[in-house]
Wavefront OBJ file of the C-alpha trace (Angstrom):
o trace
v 0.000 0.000 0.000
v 1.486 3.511 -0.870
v -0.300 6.428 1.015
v -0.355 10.096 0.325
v 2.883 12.459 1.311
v 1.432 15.404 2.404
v -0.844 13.606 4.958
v 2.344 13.203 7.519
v 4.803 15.215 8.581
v 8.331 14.210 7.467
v 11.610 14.962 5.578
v 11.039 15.149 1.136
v 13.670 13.780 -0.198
v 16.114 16.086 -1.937
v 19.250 14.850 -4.052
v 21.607 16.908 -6.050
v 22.934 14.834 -9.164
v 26.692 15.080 -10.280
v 27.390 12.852 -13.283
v 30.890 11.220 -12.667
v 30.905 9.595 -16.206
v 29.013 8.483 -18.988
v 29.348 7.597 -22.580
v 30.402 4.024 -21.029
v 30.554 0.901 -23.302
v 29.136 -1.662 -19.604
v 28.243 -0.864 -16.352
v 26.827 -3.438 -13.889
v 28.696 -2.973 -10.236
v 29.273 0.373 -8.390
v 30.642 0.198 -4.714
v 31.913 3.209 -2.271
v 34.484 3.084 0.327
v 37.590 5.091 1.213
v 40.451 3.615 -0.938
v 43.149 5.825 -0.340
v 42.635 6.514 3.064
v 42.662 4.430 6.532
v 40.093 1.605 6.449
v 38.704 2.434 9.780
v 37.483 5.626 8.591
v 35.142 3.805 6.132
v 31.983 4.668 7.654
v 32.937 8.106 9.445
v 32.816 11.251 7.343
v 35.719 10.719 5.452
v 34.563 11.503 1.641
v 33.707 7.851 0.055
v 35.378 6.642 -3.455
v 33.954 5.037 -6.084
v 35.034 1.488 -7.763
v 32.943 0.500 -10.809
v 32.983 -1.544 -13.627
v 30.587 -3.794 -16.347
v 31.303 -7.270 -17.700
v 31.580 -6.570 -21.091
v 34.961 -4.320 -20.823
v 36.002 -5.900 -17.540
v 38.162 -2.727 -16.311
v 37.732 -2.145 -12.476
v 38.059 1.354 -12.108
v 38.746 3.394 -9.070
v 37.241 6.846 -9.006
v 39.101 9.290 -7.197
v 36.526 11.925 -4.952
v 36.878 15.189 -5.179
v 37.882 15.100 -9.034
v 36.605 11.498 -9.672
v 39.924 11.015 -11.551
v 39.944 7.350 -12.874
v 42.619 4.957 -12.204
v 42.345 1.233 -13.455
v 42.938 -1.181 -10.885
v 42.080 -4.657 -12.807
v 40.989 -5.906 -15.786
v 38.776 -9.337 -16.111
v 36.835 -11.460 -18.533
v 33.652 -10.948 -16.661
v 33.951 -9.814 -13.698
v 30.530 -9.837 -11.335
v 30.327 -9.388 -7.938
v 33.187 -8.081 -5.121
v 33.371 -6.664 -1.409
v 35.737 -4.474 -0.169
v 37.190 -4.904 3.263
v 41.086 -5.386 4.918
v 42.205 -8.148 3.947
v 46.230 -7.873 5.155
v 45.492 -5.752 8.026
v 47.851 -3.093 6.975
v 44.760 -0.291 6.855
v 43.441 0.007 3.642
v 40.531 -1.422 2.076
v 41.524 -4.183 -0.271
v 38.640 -5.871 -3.255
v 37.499 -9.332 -3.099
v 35.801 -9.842 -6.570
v 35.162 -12.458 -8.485
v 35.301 -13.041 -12.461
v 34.777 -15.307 -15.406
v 31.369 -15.655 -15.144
v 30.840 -16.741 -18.999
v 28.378 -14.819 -21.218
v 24.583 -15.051 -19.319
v 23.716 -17.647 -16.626
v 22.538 -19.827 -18.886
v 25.733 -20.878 -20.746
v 28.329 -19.314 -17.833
v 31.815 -20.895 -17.773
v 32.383 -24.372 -16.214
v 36.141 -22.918 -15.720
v 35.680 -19.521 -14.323
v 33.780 -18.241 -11.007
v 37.625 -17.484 -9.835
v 37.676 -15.207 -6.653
v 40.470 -13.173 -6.102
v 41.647 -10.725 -3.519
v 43.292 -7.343 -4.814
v 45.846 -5.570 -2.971
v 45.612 -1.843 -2.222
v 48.651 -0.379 -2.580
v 47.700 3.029 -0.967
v 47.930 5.302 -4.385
v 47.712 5.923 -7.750
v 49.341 2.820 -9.376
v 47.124 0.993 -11.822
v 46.698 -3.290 -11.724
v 46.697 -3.707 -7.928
v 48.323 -7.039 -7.203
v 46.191 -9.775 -7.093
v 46.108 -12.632 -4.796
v 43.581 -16.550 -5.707
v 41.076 -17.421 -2.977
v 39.229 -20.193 -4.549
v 36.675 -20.717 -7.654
v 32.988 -22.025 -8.589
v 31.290 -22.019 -11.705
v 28.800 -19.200 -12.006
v 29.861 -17.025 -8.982
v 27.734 -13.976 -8.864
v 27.916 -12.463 -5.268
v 30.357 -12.749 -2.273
v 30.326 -11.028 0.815
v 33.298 -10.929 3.549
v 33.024 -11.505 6.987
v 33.418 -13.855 10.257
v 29.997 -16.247 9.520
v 31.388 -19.092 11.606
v 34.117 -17.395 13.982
v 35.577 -14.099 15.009
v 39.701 -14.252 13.845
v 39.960 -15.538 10.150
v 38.534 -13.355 7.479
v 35.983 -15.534 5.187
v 34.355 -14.671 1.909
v 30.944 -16.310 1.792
v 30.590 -17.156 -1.943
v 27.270 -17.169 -3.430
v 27.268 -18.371 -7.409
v 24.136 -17.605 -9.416
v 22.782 -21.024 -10.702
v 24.834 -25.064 -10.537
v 25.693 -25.154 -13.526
v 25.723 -24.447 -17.475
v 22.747 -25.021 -19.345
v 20.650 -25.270 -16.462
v 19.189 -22.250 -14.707
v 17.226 -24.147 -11.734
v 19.896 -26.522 -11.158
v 20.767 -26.646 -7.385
v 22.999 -23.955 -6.701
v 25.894 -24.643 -3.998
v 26.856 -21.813 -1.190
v 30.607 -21.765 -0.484
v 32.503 -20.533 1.938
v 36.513 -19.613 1.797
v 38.478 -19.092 5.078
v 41.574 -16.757 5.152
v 44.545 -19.100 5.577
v 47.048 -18.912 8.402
v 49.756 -17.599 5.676
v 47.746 -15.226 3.701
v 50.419 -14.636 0.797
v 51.975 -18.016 0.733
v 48.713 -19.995 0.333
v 48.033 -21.067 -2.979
v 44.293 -20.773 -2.171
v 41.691 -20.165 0.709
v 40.609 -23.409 2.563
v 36.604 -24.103 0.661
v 33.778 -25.713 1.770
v 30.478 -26.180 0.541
v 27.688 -25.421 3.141
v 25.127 -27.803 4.016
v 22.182 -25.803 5.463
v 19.634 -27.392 7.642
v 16.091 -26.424 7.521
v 15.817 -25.055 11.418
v 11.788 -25.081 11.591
v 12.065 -28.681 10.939
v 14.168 -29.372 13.880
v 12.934 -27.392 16.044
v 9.860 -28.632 14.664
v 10.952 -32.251 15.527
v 12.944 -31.273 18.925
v 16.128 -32.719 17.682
v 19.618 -31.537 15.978
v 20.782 -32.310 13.052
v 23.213 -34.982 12.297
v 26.157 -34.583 10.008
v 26.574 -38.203 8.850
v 22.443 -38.465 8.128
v 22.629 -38.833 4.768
v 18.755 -38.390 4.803
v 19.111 -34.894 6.891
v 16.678 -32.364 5.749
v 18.315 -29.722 3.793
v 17.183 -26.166 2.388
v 18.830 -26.018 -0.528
v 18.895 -22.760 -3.483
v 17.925 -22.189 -6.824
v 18.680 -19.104 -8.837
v 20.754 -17.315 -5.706
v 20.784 -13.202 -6.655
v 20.815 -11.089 -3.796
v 22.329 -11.347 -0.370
v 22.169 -9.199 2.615
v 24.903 -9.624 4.931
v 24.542 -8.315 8.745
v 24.765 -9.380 12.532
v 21.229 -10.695 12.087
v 21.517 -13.171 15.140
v 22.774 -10.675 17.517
v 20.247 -10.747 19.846
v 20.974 -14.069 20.857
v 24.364 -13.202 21.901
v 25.763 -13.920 18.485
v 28.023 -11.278 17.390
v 28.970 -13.679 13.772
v 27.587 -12.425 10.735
v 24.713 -14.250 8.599
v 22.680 -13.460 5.703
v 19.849 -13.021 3.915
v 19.129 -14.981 0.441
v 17.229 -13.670 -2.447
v 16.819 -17.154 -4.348
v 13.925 -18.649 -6.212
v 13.118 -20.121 -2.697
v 12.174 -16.596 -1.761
v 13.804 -15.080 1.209
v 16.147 -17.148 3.458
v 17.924 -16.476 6.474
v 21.178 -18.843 6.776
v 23.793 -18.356 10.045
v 25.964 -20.764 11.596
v 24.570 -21.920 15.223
v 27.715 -22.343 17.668
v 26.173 -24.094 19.708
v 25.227 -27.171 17.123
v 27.724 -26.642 14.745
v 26.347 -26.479 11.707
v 24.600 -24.253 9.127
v 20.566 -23.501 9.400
v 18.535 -21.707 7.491
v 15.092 -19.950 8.010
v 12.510 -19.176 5.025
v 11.128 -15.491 5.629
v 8.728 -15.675 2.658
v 8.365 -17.344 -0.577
v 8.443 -14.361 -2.617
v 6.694 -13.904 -6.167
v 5.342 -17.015 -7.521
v 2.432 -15.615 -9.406
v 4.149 -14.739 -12.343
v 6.338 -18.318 -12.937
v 3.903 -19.661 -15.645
v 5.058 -15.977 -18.026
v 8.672 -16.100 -16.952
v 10.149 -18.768 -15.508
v 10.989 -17.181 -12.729
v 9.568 -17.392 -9.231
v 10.834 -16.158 -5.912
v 13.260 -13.049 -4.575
v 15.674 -10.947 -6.637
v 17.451 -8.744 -3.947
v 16.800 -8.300 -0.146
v 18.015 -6.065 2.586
v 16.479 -5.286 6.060
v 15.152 -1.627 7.583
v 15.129 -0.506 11.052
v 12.560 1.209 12.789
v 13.019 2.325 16.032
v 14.440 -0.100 18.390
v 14.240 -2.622 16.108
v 16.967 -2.984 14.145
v 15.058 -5.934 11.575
v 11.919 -4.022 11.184
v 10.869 -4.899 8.057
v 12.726 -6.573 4.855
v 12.725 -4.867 1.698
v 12.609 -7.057 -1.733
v 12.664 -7.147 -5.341
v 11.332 -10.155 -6.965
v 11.601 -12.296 -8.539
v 14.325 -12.685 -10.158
v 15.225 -9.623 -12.058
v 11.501 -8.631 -11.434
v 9.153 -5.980 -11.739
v 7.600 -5.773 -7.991
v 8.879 -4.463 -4.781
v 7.687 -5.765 -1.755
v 8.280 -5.602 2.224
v 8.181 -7.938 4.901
v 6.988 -7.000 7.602
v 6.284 -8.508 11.370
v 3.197 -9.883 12.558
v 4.378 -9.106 16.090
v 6.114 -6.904 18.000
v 8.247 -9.786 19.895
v 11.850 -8.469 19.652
v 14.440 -7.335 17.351
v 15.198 -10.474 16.032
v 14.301 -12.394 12.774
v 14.146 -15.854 14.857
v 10.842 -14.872 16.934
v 9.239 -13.194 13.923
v 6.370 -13.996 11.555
v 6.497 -12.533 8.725
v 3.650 -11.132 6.227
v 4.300 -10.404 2.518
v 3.003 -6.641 1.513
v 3.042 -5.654 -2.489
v 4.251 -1.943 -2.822
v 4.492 -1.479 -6.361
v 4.916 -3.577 -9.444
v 6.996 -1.810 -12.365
v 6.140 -2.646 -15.679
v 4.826 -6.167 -17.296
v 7.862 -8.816 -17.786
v 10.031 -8.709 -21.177
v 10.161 -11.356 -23.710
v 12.924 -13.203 -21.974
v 10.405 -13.180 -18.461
v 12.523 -9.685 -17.092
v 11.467 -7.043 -15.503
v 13.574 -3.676 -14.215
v 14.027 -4.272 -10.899
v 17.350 -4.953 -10.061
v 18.749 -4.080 -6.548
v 17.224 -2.961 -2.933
v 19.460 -1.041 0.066
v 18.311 0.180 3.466
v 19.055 3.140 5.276
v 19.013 6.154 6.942
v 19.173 8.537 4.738
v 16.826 11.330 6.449
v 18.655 10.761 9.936
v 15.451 10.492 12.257
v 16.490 6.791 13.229
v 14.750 5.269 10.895
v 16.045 3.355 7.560
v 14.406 4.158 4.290
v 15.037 1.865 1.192
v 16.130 2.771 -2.508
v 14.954 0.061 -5.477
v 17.435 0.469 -8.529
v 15.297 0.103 -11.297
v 17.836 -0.367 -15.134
v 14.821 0.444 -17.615
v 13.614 1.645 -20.249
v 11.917 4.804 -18.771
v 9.543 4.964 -17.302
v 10.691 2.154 -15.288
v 14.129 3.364 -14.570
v 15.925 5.530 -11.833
v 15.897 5.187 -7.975
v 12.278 5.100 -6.045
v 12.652 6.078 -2.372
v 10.870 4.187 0.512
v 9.722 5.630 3.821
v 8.112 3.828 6.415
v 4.930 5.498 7.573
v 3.219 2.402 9.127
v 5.777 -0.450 9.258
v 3.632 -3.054 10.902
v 0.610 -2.976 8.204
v 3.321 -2.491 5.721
v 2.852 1.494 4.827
v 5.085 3.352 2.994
v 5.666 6.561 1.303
v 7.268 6.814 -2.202
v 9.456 9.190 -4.280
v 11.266 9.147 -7.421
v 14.313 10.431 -7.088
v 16.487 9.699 -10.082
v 15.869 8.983 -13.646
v 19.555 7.159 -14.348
v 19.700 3.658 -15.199
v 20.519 1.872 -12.064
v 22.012 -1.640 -11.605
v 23.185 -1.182 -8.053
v 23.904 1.628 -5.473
v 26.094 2.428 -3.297
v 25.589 4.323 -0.400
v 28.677 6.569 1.283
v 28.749 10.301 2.674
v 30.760 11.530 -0.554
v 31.019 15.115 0.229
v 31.611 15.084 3.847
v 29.219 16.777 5.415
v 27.818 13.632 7.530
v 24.925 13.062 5.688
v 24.144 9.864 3.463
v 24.190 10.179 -0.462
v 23.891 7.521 -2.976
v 25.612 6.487 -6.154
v 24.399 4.800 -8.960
v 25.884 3.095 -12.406
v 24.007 2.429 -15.405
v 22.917 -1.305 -16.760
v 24.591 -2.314 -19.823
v 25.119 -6.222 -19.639
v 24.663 -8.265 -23.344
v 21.836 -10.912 -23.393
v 20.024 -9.119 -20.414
v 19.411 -5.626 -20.692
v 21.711 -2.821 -22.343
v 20.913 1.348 -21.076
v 21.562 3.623 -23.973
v 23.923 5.747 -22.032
v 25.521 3.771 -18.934
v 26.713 6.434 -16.419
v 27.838 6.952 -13.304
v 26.181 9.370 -11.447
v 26.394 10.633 -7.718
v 23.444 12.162 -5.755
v 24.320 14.293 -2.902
v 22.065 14.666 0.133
v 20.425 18.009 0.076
v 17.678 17.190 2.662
v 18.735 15.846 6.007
v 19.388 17.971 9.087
v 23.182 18.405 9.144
l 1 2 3 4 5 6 7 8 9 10 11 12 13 14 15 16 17 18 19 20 21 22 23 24 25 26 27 28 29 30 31 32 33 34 35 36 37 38 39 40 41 42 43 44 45 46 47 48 49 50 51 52 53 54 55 56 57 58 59 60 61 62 63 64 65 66 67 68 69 70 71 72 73 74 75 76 77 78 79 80 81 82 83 84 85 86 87 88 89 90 91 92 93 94 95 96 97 98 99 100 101 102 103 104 105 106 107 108 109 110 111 112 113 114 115 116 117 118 119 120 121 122 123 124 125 126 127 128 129 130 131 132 133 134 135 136 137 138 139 140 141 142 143 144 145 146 147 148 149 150 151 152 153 154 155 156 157 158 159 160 161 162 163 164 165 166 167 168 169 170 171 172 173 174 175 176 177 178 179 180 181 182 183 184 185 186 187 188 189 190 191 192 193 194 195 196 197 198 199 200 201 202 203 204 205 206 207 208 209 210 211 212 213 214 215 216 217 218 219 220 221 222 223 224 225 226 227 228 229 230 231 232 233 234 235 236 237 238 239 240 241 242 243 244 245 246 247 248 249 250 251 252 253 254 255 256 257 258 259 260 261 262 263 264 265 266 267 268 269 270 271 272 273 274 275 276 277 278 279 280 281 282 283 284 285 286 287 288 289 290 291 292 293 294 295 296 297 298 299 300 301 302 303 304 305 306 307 308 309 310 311 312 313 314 315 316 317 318 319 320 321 322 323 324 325 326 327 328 329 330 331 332 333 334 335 336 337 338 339 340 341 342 343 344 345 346 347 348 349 350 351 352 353 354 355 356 357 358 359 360 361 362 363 364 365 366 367 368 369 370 371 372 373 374 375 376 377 378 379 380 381 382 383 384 385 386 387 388 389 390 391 392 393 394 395 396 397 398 399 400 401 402 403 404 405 406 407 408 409 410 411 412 413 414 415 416 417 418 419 420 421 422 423 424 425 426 427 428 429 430 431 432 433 434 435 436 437 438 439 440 441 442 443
């Protein structure tokens, strides 16, 4: 349900657009963090850089703030997804990204997927050193963390389907742990998750066993989106988990301490009224909103797959802050155009947070196009428990992803977006990269 603006008093949102580049020949991944700086400023005021890039030409660039110069940093046959984080401890943000994806989903390369690690070197030098952490066909997203302890790095690997030639083949979740000699390891130690279905044991008041070779098992089909937070903290777990946007719907997988192994939750089953057109059923992308005291207030979706409708989760009680206690009910906000002829729609990416500074999180939908359906729609909660939101349009730029980072320093979030230009899916006619400053928010 979308209600009327003017009926409640809050903050209209108010970006200022600076284009960083156009004219580009790809554009699929945009990501901000301080590059050239100390890593621990990341999320202070420090002004936010830009590294983007497509899969057609492959170049990751860095973009300098200030005068967004452009310095190349790698160059891969398809690369897809990356994180950014520390990897050597030295205090700069290194990339974890991963490439040779192959030319669609559908016929990706049974050879590539490789994950890498590249080293900062602190300036201006082009083709940062670059370091193997493991491989699987089709890898699409990673995130890096500590998912099943608190002193080794680990890059949670996430490919897109199981293999070539077969979209809704069961897609494996890997995880790569930082080895005790980080430079003279020929690879990060791998191992493929098995997650147990929780509601089923709890269900059944036992654990799961490890050598049943008849355990029940959640397993993933077209994985797209993941969400990656301290989801479990209120139950004195400070590890991070994550949220899956798969043709399952939305899942919540963490690793339980206490049992040792892997569960996962199903939030919702996501969009499975449109499978019959498309092909396609479930989530697309997923992140969560707080409200209040709650830090999991409500989860924001696209779906399915590539799809054309946004959606929220939200709580059918008021239990805790915690996605374990919580039952969940599935609210439509908006559904953006009618599926292409390849079952595609123009929703592509979803990010909470707080971008009017009352406490709250808002969420952005990057929508790729053609207009009208393109551009960045703004989310505020007005009634988060019956599922109530305001909406804005606030950009008109294609938009794959974006990436949210103070960029002028003034303390206040702003968002960056690039353009989606990625052969056999969906190709902008001018892929850009564009940076929207907050002009809103009480400084």
């Amino acid at each position: 349900m979308i209600i009327k603006k003017q009926m409640y008093k809050f903050s209209i949102p108010k970006f200022r657009r600076q284009l960083v580049e156009d004219r580009r020949q790809d554009g699929y991944w945009i990501e901000a963090f301080n590059v050239d700086g100390d890593s621990k400023d990341i999320d202070s005021s420090s002004k936010a850089d830009i590294v983007g890039y497509g899969l057609g030409q492959g170049e990751v660039t860095w973009y300098r703030n200030n005068d967004w110069k452009k310095t190349l940093i790698a160059k891969y046959i398809g690369p897809v997804g990356m994180h950014h984080v520390d990897v050597n401890r030295d205090g700069r943000n290194d990339i974890v990204i991963c490439y040779q994806y192959g030319q669609t989903m559908v016929n990706c390369d049974p050879e590539g997927g490789k994950i890498v690690w590249l080293e900062n070197p602190g300036n201006s030098e082009p083709y940062w050193k670059s370091h193997y952490i493991g491989r699987a066909t089709s890898m699409h997203r990673l995130k890096v963390g500590y998912f099943t302890q608190e002193t080794k790095l680990q890059v949670l690997g996430l490919p897109i389907v199981g293999k070539p030639n077969d979209v809704h083949s069961i897609t494996p979740i890997v995880l790569f742990t930082e080895p005790d000699d980080l430079y003279g390891a020929k690879e990060w130690k791998e191992e493929a998750l098995k997650v147990y279905d929780k509601k089923y044991y709890e269900k059944n008041n036992k654990k799961p066993d490890p050598e049943d070779q008849n355990a029940r098992l959640i397993y993933f089909h077209v994985i797209h989106g993941v969400s990656v937070k301290k989801y479990n903290i209120e139950s004195g777990s400070n590890l991070d988990s994550a949220l899956i946007a798969s043709e399952e719907g939305i899942t919540w997988i963490y690793f339980s301490l206490e049992d040792g192994v892997w569960y996962g939750e199903v939030i919702g089953t996501g969009e499975i009224g449109q499978v019959n057109k498309t092909g396609f059923k479930g989530s697309g992308d997923v992140d969560a909103g707080k409200v209040g005291d709650d830090d999991f207030a409500y989860i924001a979706a696209v779906e399915p797959f590539h799809g054309n409708t946004v959606v929220v989760y939200c709580k059918n009680n008021e239990s805790s802050s915690s996605l374990i206690k919580s039952a969940w009910k599935r609210v439509v906000l908006d559904v953006y155009d009618d599926p292409n002829v390849i079952g595609e729609g123009p929703g592509h990416f979803v990010v909470c947070a707080d971008f009017d500074q009352d406490g709250d999180d808002e969420f952005l939908v990057a929508l790729r196009g053609p207009m009208p359906w393109q551009g960045v729609f703004y989310y505020k909660a007005i009634d988060v428990k019956n599922g109530v939101f305001a909406k804005w349009r606030i950009s008109e730029d294609s938009a794959a992803r974006i990436a949210v980072a103070d960029f002028d320093g003034d303390g206040r979030l702003d968002f960056a977006t690039i353009g989606y230009s990625v052969g056999g899916y969906y190709c902008t006619e001018n892929p850009s990269i564009v940076v929207y400053y907050n002009d809103f928010a009480k400084t």
